[in-house]
C-alpha positions as CSV (number, residue, x, y, z in Angstrom):
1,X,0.0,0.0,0.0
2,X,1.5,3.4,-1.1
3,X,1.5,6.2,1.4
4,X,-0.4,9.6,0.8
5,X,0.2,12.7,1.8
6,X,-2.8,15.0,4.2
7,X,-1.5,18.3,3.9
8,X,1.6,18.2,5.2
9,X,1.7,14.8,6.8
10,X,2.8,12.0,5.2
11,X,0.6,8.7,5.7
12,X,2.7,5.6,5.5
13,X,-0.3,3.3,5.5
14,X,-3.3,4.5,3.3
15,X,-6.3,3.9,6.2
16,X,-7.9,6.3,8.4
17,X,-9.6,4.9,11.4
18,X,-13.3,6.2,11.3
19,X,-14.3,7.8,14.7
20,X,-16.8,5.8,16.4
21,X,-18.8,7.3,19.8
22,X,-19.9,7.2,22.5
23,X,-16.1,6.0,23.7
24,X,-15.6,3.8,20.8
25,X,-12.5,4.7,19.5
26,X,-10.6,7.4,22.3
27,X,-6.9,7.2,22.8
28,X,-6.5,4.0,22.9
29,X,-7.5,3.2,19.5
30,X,-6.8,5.8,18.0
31,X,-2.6,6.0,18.8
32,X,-2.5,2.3,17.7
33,X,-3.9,2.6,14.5
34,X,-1.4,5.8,14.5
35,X,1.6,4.2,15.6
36,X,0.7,1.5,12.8
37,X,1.2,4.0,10.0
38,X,-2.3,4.9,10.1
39,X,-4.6,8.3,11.2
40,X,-5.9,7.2,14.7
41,X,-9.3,9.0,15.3
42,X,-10.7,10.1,18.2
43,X,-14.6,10.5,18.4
44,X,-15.9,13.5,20.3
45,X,-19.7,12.2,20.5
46,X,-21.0,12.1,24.3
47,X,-17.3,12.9,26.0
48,X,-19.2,14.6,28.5
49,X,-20.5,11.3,30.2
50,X,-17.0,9.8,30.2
51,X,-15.8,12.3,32.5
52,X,-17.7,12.9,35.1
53,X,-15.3,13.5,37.6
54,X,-14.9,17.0,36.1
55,X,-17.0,19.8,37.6
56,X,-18.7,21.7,35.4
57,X,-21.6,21.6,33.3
58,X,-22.2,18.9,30.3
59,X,-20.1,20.7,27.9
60,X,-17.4,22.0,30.0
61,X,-17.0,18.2,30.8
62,X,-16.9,17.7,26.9
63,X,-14.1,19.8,26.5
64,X,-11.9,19.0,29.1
65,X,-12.5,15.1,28.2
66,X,-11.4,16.5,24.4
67,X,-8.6,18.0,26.0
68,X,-8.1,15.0,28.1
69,X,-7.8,12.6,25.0
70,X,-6.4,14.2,22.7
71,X,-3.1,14.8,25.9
72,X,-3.4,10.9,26.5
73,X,-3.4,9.8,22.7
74,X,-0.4,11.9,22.4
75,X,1.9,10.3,25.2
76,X,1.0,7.1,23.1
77,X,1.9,7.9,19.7
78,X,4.1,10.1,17.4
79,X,1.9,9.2,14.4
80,X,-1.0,11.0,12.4
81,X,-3.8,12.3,15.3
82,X,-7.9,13.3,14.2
83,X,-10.8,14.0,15.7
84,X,-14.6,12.8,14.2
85,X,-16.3,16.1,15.4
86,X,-20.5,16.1,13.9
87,X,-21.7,18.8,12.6
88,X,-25.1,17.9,14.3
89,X,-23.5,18.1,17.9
90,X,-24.9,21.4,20.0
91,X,-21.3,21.9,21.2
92,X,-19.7,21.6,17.1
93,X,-17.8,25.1,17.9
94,X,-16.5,24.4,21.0
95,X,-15.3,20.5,20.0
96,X,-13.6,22.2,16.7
97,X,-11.9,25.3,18.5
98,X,-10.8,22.9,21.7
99,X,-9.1,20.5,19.1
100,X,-7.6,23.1,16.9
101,X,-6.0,24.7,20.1
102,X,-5.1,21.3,21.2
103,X,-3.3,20.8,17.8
104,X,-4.6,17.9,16.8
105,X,-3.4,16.7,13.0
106,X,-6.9,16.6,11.0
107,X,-10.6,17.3,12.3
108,X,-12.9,15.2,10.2
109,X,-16.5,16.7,10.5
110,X,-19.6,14.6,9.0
111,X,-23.2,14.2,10.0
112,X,-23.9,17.7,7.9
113,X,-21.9,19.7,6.1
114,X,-19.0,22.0,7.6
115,X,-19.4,24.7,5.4
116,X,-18.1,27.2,8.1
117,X,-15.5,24.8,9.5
118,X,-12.1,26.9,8.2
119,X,-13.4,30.3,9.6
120,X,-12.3,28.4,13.4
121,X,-8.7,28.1,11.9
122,X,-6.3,31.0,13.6
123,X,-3.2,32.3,11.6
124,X,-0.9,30.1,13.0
125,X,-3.5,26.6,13.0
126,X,-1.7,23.6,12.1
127,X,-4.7,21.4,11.7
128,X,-5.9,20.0,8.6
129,X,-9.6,20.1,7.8
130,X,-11.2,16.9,6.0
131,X,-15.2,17.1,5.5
132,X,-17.3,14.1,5.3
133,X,-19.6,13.9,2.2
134,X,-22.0,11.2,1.0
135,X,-22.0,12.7,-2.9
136,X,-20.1,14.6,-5.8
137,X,-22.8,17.3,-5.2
138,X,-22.1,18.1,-1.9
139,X,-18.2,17.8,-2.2
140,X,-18.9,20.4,-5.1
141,X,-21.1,22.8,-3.0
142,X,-18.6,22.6,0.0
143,X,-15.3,23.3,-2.5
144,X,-17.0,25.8,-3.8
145,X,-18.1,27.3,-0.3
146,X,-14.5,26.8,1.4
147,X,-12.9,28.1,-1.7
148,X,-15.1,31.5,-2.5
149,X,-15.7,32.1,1.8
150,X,-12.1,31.6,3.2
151,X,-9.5,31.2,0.4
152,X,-9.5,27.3,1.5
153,X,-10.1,23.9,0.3
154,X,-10.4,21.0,2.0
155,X,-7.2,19.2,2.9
156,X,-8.8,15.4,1.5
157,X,-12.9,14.6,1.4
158,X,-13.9,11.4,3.0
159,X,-16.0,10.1,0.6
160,X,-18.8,7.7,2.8
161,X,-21.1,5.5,1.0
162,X,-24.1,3.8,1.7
163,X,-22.8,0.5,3.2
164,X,-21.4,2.5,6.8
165,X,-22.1,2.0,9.8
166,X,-23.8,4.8,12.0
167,X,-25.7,7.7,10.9
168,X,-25.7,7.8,7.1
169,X,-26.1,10.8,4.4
170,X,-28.6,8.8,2.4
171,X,-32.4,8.6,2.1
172,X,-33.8,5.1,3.0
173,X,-34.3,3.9,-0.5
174,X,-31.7,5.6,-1.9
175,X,-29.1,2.3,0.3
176,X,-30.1,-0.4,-1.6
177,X,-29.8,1.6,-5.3
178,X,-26.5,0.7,-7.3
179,X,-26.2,4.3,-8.5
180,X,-26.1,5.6,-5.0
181,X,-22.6,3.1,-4.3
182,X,-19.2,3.8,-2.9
183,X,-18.2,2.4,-6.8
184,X,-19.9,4.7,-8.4
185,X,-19.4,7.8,-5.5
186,X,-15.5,7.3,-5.7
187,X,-14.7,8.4,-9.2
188,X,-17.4,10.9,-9.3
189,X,-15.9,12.6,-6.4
190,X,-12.4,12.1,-7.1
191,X,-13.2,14.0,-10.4
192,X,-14.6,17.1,-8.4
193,X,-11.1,17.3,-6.1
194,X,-8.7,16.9,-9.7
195,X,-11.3,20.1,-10.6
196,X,-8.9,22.2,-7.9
197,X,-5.6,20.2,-9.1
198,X,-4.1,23.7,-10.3
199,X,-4.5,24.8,-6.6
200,X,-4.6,21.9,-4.2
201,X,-3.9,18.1,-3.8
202,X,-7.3,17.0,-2.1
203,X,-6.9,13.1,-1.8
204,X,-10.6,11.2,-2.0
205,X,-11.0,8.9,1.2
206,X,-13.2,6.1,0.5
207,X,-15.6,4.9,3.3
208,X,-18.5,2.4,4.3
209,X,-18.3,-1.2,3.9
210,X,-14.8,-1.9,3.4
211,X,-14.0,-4.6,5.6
212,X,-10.7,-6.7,3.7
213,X,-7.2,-5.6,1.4
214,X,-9.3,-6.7,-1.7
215,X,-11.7,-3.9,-0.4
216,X,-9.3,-1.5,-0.2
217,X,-7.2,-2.8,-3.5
218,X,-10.3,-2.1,-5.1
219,X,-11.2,1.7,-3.9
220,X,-7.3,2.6,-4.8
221,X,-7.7,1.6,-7.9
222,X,-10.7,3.9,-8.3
223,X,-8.8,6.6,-7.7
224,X,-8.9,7.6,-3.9
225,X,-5.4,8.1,-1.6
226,X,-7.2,6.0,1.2
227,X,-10.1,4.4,3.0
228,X,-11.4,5.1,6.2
229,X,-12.2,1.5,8.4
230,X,-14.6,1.2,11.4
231,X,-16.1,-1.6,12.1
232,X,-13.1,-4.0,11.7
233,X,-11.1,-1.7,14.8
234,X,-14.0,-2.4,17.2
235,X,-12.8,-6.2,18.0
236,X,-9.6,-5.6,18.8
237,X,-7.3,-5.4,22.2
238,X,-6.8,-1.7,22.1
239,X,-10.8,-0.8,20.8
240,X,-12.0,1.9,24.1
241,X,-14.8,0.0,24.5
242,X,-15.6,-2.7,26.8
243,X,-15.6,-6.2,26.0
244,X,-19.1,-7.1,26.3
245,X,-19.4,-4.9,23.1
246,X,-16.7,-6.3,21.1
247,X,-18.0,-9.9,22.2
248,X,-21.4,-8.7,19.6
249,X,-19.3,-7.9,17.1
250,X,-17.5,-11.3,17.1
251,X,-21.0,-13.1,17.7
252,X,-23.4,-11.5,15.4
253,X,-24.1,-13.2,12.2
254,X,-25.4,-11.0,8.3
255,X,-29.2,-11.2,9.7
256,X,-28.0,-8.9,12.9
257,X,-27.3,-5.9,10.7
258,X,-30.2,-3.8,10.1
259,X,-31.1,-0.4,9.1
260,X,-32.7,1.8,11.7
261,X,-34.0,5.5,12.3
262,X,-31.9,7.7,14.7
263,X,-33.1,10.5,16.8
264,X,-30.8,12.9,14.6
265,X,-33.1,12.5,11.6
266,X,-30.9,9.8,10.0
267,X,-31.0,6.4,8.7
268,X,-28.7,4.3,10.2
269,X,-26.6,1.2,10.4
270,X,-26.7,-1.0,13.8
271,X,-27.0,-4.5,14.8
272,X,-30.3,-5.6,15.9
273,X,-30.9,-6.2,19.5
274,X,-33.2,-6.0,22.7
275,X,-33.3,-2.6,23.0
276,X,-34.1,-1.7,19.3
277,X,-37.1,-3.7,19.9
278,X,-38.4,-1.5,22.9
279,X,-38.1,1.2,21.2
280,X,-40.0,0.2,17.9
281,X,-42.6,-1.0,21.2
282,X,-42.3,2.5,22.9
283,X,-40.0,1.3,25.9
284,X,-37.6,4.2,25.8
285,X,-38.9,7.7,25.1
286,X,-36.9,9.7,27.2
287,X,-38.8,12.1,30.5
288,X,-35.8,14.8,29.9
289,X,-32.8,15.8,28.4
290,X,-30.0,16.8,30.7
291,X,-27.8,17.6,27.8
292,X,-29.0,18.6,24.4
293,X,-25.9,16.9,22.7
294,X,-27.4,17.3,19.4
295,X,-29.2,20.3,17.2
296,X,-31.7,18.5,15.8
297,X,-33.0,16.5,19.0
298,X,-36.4,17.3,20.8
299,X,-36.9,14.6,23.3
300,X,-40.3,15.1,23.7
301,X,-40.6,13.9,20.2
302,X,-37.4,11.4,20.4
303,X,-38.1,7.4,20.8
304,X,-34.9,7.1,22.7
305,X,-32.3,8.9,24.0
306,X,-29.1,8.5,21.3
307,X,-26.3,10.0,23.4
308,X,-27.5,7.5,26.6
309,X,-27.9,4.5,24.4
310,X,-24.3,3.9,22.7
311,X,-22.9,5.0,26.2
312,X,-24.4,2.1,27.7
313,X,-23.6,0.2,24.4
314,X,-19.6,1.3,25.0
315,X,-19.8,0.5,28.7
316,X,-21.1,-2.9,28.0
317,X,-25.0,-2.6,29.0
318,X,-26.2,-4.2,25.7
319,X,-30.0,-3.8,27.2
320,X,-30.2,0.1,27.3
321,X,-28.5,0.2,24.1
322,X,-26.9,-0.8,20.7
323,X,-23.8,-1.2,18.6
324,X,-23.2,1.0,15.3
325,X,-22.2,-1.3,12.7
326,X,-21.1,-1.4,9.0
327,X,-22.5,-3.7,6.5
328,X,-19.6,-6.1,6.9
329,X,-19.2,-5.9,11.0
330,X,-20.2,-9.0,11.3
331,X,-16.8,-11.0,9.8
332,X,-15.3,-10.6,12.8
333,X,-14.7,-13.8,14.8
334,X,-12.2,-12.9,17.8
335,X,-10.6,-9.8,19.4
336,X,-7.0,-9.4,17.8
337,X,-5.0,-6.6,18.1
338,X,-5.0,-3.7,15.9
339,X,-1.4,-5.0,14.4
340,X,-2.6,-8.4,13.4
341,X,-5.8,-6.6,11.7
342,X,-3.6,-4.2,10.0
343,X,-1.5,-7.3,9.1
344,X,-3.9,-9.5,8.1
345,X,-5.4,-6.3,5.7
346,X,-1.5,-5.7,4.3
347,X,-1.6,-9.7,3.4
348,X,-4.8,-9.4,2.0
349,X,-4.0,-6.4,0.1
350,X,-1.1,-7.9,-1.8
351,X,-2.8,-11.2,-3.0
352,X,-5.3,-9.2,-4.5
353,X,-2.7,-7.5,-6.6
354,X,-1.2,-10.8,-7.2
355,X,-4.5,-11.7,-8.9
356,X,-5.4,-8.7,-10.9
């Protein structure tokens, strides 16, 4: 796999791990994947609720847990840092200026577009911008916002297709349609960032779905620098989560992944479970919502409470709540470490090319 270069940073290996929340992927998984060569990413969704200790209210807690991980990751790696910061999230300003001043390597910002995302940046910023976009349209309309606003393109697009896990940019019938597909997204997009060749390098990222080295053989020969991997990081030693959640990663079978409705107005990809069925019963409307985590949210209209749910998910309580998951999450069959999965991917990458 050749490396790419974000801006000024060179990636030896060509995958970005994708931020996963609530306390998915925090330090821990996001300095191996960096000390593998990779961009380790840390998710800012819900950081409030992992660091309760802190006085203060809900989103002072969110940024001194930002702070927090961001400080830890570092002591852990010398490699490629980013942060998976929605654009949905009440507190999207203060998780992109406590990371820029934190100088972390990249912000990736999906779940909307960022079209005021470089007007945080300060003179002297070192961090990279990278939007996330679900179509050739939007990567268009957010060039040609950047570009015309602030004198600034994005520094690569994450291109992520229908087949991803979480909340996805697509409408419910548009997952399912061929013409809607990573395949046919890639090239499209890639075509919009050579648009700007005479004044920026923007490498494509692929995302959703891709779960093996023929995967990612595949999207590099489309024409994007990298992919961006999930799914496959969750069952591994160094995943933040607790075990109990790996374990339904490693025991789920093709009929566990389903597409559900989120409270942020959003299909989504997760695997099925107990509490998914209370809330399509009416188990889990929430009485209150101490913390407003995202724009779009009412709870008096909400079936469940999103930021609560993949807490519990994270801290093992599979009854309150439910794992994220890409199309493909359910390969896994044990917990290895992030080096044999990056191995394993490396090995799988080269027979492909043997084979072409």
């Amino acid at each position: 796999m050749k490396p790419f270069f974000l801006g000024k940073y060179e990636v030896k290996l060509p995958i970005v791990q994708g931020g996963m929340g609530v306390g998915v992927s925090l330090n821990g998984l996001a300095s191996a994947v960096a000390n593998e060569g990779g961009i380790g990413v840390i998710s800012v969704a819900g950081l409030g609720l992992l660091y309760p200790e802190y006085k203060g209210s809900y989103a002072e807690k969110c940024i001194y847990g930002l702070r927090e991980e961001i400080r830890k990751a570092r002591l852990k790696t010398r490699g490629v840092l980013g942060v998976n910061i929605m654009v949905a999230l009440s507190n999207f300003a203060d998780m992109v200026r406590t990371a820029i001043e934190e100088k972390v390597d990249v912000i990736f910002a999906g779940a909307g577009l960022p079209l005021d995302l470089p007007s945080y940046l300060g003179d002297d910023s070192k961090t990279m911008l990278v939007p996330i976009v679900s179509s050739p349209r939007a990567a268009k309309l957010l060039c040609g916002k950047w570009n015309a606003v602030y004198g600034y393109l994005p520094d690569a697009l994450v291109v992520e297709g229908p087949k991803a896990g979480g909340h996805l940019g697509f409408k419910t019938d548009q997952i399912e349609d061929e013409h809607y597909s990573l395949e046919h997204l890639i090239p499209e997009v890639v075509a919009v960032a050579k648009s700007y060749a005479d004044s920026k390098d923007i490498p494509v990222i692929a995302a959703g779905g891709i779960s093996n080295g023929n995967d990612i053989a595949k999207f590099l020969a489309l024409g994007a620098s990298a992919v961006q991997m999930g799914s496959i990081f969750v069952p591994t030693d160094e995943c933040d989560a607790s075990v109990e959640f790996k374990k339904v990663y490693v025991n789920a079978d093709k009929r566990d992944v389903r597409i559900i409705q989120s409270p942020v107005g959003m299909p989504g990809r997760a695997f099925d479970g107990e509490f998914i069925h209370n809330v399509a019963e009416g188990r889990e409307k929430p009485k209150s919502c101490p913390f407003h985590c995202i724009k779009t949210c009412d709870y008096t209209k909400s079936p469940y409470c999103i930021i609560k749910a993949l807490y519990n998910a994270a801290k093992g309580n599979m009854k309150k709540g439910y794992a994220f998951a890409g199309t493909n999450a359910y390969l896994a069959d044990k917990i290895s470490s992030v080096k044999e999965v990056i191995e394993r991917l490396k090995t799988e990458f080269l027979l492909s090319k043997r084979t072409v």
